[in-house]
N, C-alpha and C positions, 0 to 999 in steps of 0.2 A: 582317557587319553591324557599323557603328559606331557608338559611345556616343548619337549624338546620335540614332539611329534612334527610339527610344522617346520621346523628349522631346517635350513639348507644343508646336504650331506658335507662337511670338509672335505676340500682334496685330500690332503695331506693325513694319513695316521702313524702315530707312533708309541711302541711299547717298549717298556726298559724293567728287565727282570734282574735283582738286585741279589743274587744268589749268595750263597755260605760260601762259595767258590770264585764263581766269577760272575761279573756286572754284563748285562747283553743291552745293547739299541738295535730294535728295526725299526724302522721307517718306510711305508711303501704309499703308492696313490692307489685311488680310489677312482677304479674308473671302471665304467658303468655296472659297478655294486661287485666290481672285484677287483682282489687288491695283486698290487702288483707290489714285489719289493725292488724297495732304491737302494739302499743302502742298509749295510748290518756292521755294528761294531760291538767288538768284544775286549773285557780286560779282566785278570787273573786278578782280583783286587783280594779274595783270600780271610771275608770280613768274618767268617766262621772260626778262623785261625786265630783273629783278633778277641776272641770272646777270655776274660780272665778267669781265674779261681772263683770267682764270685760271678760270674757267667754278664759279666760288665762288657763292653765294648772297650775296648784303651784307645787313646788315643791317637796312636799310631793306626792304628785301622781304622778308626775313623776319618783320619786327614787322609790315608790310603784312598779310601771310598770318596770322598769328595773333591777330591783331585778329578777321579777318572767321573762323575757324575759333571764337574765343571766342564769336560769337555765333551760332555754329551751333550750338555746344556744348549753350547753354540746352536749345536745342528736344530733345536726345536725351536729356537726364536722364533715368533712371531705365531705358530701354532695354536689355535683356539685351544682352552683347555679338556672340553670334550672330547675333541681327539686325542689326547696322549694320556696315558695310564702308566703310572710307575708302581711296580708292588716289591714286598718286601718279602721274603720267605725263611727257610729255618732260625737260621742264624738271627735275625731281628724278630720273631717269634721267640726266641728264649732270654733273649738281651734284656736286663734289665734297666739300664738304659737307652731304649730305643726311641720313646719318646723324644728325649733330647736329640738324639741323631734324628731323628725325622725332622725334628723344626730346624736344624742345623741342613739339611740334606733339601728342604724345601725352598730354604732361602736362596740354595744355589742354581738350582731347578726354574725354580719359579711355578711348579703344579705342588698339585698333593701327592705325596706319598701315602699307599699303601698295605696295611699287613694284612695277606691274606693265610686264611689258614690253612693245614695241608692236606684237605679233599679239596676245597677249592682249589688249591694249586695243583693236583691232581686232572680235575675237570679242566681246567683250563689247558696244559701238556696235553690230553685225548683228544680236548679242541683241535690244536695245533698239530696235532700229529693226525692226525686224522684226513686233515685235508691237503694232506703233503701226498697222503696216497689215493690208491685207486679207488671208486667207491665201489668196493667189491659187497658181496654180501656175506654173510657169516660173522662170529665175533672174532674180534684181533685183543690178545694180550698185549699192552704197553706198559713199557717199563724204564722209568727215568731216574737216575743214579743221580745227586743234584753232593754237594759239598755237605751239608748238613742232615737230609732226609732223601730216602728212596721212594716216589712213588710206582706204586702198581694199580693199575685199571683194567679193568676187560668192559670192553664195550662194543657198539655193533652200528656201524655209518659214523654216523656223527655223536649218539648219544651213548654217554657211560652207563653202565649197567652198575659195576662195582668200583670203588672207587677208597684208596686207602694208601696212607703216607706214615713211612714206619721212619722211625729217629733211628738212622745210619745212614753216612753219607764219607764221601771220599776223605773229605775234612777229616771228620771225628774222627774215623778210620786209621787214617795213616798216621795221626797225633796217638793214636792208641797202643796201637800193633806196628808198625814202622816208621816212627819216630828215629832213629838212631839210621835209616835209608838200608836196613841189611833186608834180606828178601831171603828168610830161614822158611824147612819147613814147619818148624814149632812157630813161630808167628802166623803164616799165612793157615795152618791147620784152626787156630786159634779165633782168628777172622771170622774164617768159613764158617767155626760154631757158633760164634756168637748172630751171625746175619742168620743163619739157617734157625736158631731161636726168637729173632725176630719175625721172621717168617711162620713160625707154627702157628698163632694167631688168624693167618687166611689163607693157611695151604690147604685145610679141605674144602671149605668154602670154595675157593678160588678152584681147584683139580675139579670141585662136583659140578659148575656151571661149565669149566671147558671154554676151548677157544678153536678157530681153525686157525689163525696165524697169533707169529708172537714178532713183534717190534720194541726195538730200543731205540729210546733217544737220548743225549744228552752227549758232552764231550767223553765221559770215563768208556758211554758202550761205543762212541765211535775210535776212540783209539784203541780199544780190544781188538775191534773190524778191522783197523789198518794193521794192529800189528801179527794177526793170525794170517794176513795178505804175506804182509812183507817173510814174514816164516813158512811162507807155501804150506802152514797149515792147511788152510781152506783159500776159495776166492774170497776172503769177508767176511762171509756165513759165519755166522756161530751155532754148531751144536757142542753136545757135552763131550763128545771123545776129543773133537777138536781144545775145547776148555780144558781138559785132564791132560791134555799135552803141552799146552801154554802153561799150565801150574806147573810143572814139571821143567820146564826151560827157565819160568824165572827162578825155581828156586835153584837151578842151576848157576844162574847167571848171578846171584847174591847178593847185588847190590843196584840201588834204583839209579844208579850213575850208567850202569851199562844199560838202559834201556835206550839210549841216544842209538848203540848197534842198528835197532830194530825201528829205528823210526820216529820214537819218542821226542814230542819235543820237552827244551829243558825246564818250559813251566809246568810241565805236565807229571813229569819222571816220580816225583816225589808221592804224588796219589795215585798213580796207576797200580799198583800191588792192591791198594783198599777197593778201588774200587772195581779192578778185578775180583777179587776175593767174596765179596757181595753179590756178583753178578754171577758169578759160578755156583754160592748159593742158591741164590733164585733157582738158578737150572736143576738144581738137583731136588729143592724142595719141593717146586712146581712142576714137576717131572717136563720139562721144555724140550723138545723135541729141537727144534730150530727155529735161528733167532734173525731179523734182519736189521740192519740200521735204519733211521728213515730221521730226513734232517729237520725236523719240525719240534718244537716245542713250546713250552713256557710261553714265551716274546710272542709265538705267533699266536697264540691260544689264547691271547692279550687282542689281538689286531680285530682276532675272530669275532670277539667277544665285542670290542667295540662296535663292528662293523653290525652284528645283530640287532646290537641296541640303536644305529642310526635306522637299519631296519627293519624296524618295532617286532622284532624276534626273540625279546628281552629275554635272556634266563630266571630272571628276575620276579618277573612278573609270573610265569610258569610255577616259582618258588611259591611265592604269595598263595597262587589259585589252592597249590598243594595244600600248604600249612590250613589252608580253611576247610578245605576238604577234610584232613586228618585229623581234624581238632576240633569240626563239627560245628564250626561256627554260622551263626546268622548271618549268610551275606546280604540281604538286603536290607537288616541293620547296617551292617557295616556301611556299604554306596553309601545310606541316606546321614549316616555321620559324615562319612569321605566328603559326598556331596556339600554339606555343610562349612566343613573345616575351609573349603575348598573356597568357597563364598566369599568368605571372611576374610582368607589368605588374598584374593586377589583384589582387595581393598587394601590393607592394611601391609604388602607385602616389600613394597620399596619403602616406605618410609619406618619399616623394622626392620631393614636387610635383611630378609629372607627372601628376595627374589629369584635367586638361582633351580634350575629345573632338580637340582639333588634336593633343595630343601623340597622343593612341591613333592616326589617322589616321597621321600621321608614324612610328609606329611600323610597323603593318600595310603602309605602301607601300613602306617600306624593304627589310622582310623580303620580300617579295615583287620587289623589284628588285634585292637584293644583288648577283647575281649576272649584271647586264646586262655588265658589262663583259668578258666570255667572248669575247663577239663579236667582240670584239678583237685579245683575246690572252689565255693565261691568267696569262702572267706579268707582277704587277703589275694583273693586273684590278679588284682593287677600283679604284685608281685612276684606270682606263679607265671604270668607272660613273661614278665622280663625276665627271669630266668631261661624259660625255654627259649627267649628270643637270645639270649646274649651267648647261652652254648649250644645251641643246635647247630648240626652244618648245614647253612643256607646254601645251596647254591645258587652261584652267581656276586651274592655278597662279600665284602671285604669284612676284618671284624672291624672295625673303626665302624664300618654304617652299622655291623648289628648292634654294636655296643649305644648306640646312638639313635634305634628302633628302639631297641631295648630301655630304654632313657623315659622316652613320649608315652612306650605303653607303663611303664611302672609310675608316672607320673600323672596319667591322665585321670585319677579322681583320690578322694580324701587329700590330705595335708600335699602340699607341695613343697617340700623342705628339700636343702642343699645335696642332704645323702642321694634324691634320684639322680642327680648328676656325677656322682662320686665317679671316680676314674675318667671322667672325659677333660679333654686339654680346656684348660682354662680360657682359652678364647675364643673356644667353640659353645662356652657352658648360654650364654646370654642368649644366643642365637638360639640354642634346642630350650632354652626357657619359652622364650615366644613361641617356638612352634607347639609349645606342649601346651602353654594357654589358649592358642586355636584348638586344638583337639581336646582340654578337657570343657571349653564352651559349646563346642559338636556334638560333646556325647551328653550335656547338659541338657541343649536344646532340642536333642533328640528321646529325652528320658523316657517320653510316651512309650517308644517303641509300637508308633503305626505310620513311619517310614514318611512323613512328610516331607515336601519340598522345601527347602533351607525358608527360613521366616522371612518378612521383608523387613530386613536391616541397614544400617548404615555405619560401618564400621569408620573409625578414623585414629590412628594412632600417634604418636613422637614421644621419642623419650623411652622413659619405661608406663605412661599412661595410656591407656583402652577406653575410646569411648564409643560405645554401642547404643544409637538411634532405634528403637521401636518403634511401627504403629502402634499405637496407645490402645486401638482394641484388640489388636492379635495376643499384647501382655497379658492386658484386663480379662480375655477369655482363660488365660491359664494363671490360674495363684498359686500354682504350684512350681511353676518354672520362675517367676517371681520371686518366690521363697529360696529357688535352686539360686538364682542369680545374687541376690545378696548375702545367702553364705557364701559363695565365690567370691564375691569382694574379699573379706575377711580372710579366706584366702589366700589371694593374691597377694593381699596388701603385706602376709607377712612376709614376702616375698621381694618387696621392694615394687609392685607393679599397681597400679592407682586404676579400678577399673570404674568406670564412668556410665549410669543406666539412665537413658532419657527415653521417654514416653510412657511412665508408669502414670497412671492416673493418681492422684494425691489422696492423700489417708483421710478417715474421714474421723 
């Protein structure tokens, strides 16, 4: 059980999805373990548009985004940071600078910012759309059109079954194919192939598993819905004959200035060709029979996900059990490492800053995965974890934590050099230093491997110095963990960390 087990639930949650399109806030309470929404704010911020030749953020989109982030800001003052979650999707997924905007982006916030990836961000929209509807039985197709990426899911209640985020989105689209606002057939023909190519990749897959319903979420499927209304196409509904007559009228209508006719509004005119174009693939690739809107997504799929983890319904942890399962690990190695790390951690844990329930989490999932990379091979295995930890799709995780699992398992034995921390922000490196010298003393003091209870220690830290108290006989019975313990010095030390062993009986 984790730090935050016992903590009081927030009234107050909020989530903010920072889309290639547009930025979303919801905010709802929390009463009695269901949420209610208070308040939802939306802005066309467009930050997928802002991406350069060199696939850079400009700065014009970035002051775009922080503008409309400053005034989301207001509304979360005072909010514990547990409850609010900001993530980041395509568009900051391919940004080479995103880094920078995130520390730029956090300072106006005041939480952390997120990049999650896009089955995560997948699973999360199935979350959120999921509990928007009825909990019927059978599997429901969802399908979210987002500024930079489309995801598709087929899943069944609450849980994803498939789950997959293809790079097309309203954005990239209409900068591609309707750039210039004309609404030709040779353009929109041109669309339709290339989405329906994106698509061959999990149109048998996805047709052989079947669905009994199909849902769309996101603004591009809800304005398709309004404007197949407003054209007494359909009530709303989307199927494919209906879609083959909407194609047919825009390319009648020529130009994305006339879509204000039909209801359009004028932040929207400009990607509704794209991301029509995309969604009428879907239907044909995925042979869709009919489609409905459902207002859930992203934002809420955030709220969900919080609201799980206040209670202890972690997806997270779900991930963990999995990955030990699949990779065949010793868990009751792992607990009596966990157990240990854990020891030590809650000694030594305020006066290293590492007191926060993410670091305890990050520590526990480490010790308990150290040793995935076996699987592989054993030489060199730590580094086979951190691989598998830093590109598998975790569900539940952000990549910032897997990149940051990934860190403590390539770190926890042989050399401890700069390179395990390569790619993490510089003011986070100190922080996953310390937590990596708990867990490679864990797995030290567990070398026996016959699962003991953490030793009797006394841990005491400041600074970058470790001073670790033994009883003198529990040492004196192992010369070998003795031996383990002062090549760790050596270590450490070239690390910059002064690690400190008292109660060895003196040499003779």
């Amino acid at each position: 059980m984790t730090a935050s087990a016992n903590a009081t639930p927030p009234e107050l949650l909020a989530a903010i999805d920072m889309g290639s399109n547009s930025f979303h806030m919801v905010v709802a309470r929390l009463v009695h373990g269901e949420l209610r929404t208070l308040e939802k704010m939306g802005e066309k911020v467009q930050l997928g548009a802002g991406l350069d030749a060199s696939n850079c953020l400009t700065e014009d989109a970035q002051l775009r985004a922080l503008e409309c982030l400053g005034r989301f800001a207001q509304r979360l003052q005072g909010m514990p940071q547990a409850a609010v979650q900001v993530v980041g999707t395509n568009a900051l997924r391919v940004a080479r600078n995103a880094s920078a905007f995130i520390a730029r982006a956090e300072q106006v916030l005041g939480y952390p910012v997120e990049i999650i990836a896009g089955r995560e961000e997948a699973r999360l929209i199935y979350l959120g759309v999921s509990h928007t509807l009825s909990d019927d039985s059978g599997r429901r197709l969802v399908i979210d059109i987002g500024g930079g990426s489309t995801e598709f899911i087929i899943g069944e209640r609450f849980e994803a079954r498939e789950l997959e985020s293809l790079h097309m989105g309203c954005v990239s689209f209409r900068n591609r194919y309707f750039g210039d606002g004309k609404i030709s057939r040779r353009q929109m023909d041109r669309a339709i192939t290339h989405a329906s190519q994106e698509l061959l990749n999990i149109r048998n897959p996805y047709r052989s598993l079947g669905w009994q319903s199909a849902v769309g979420s996101s603004g591009s499927i809800k304005a398709v819905s309004s404007v197949l209304k407003n054209l007494k196409i359909s009530d709303g509904t989307m199927d494919l004959k209906g879609m083959q007559e909407l194609r047919r009228r825009l390319i009648d209508m020529g130009n994305v200035r006339r879509l204000a006719e039909v209801g359009v509004r004028t932040d929207r005119q400009s990607i509704f060709p794209a991301g029509f174009a995309i969604l009428l693939a879907a239907f044909e690739s995925l042979a869709i029979d009919q489609m409905s809107y459902a207002d859930g997504a992203l934002r809420e799929g955030l709220l969900y996900d919080i609201l799980g983890r206040i209670q202890h319904e972690d997806v997270r942890e779900r991930t963990i059990s999995a990955l030990q399962e699949r990779y065949h690990l010793d868990q009751r190695h792992g607990l009596a490492v966990e157990n240990t790390a854990i020891a030590l951690w809650r000694q030594v844990a305020s006066s290293w800053a590492i007191a926060t329930v993410a670091d305890e989490e990050l520590l526990r999932w480490a010790c308990r995965l150290h040793e995935i990379g076996l699987s592989i091979a054993h030489s060199q295995y730590h580094k086979h974890g951190a691989y598998l930890l830093r590109y598998s799709d975790l569900p539940g995780f952000t990549q910032q934590f897997q990149q940051e699992l990934a860190s403590l398992v390539r770190g926890h034995r042989r050399k401890l050099t700069a390179s395990v921390f390569e790619g993490i922000d510089s003011q986070d490196v100190n922080r996953l230093r310390r937590l990596c010298v708990l867990v490679r003393l864990a797995v030290l003091l567990q070398h026996a491997r016959n699962h003991e209870t953490p030793p009797p220690i006394t841990a005491r830290a400041k600074d970058n110095t470790l001073n670790l108290n033994f009883d003198p006989a529990w040492l004196n019975e192992r010369p070998l963990t003795v031996a383990d313990l002062d090549n760790e010095k050596d270590y450490l030390g070239k690390q910059g960390i002064t690690l400190n062993i008292r109660g060895k009986a003196p040499a003779n």
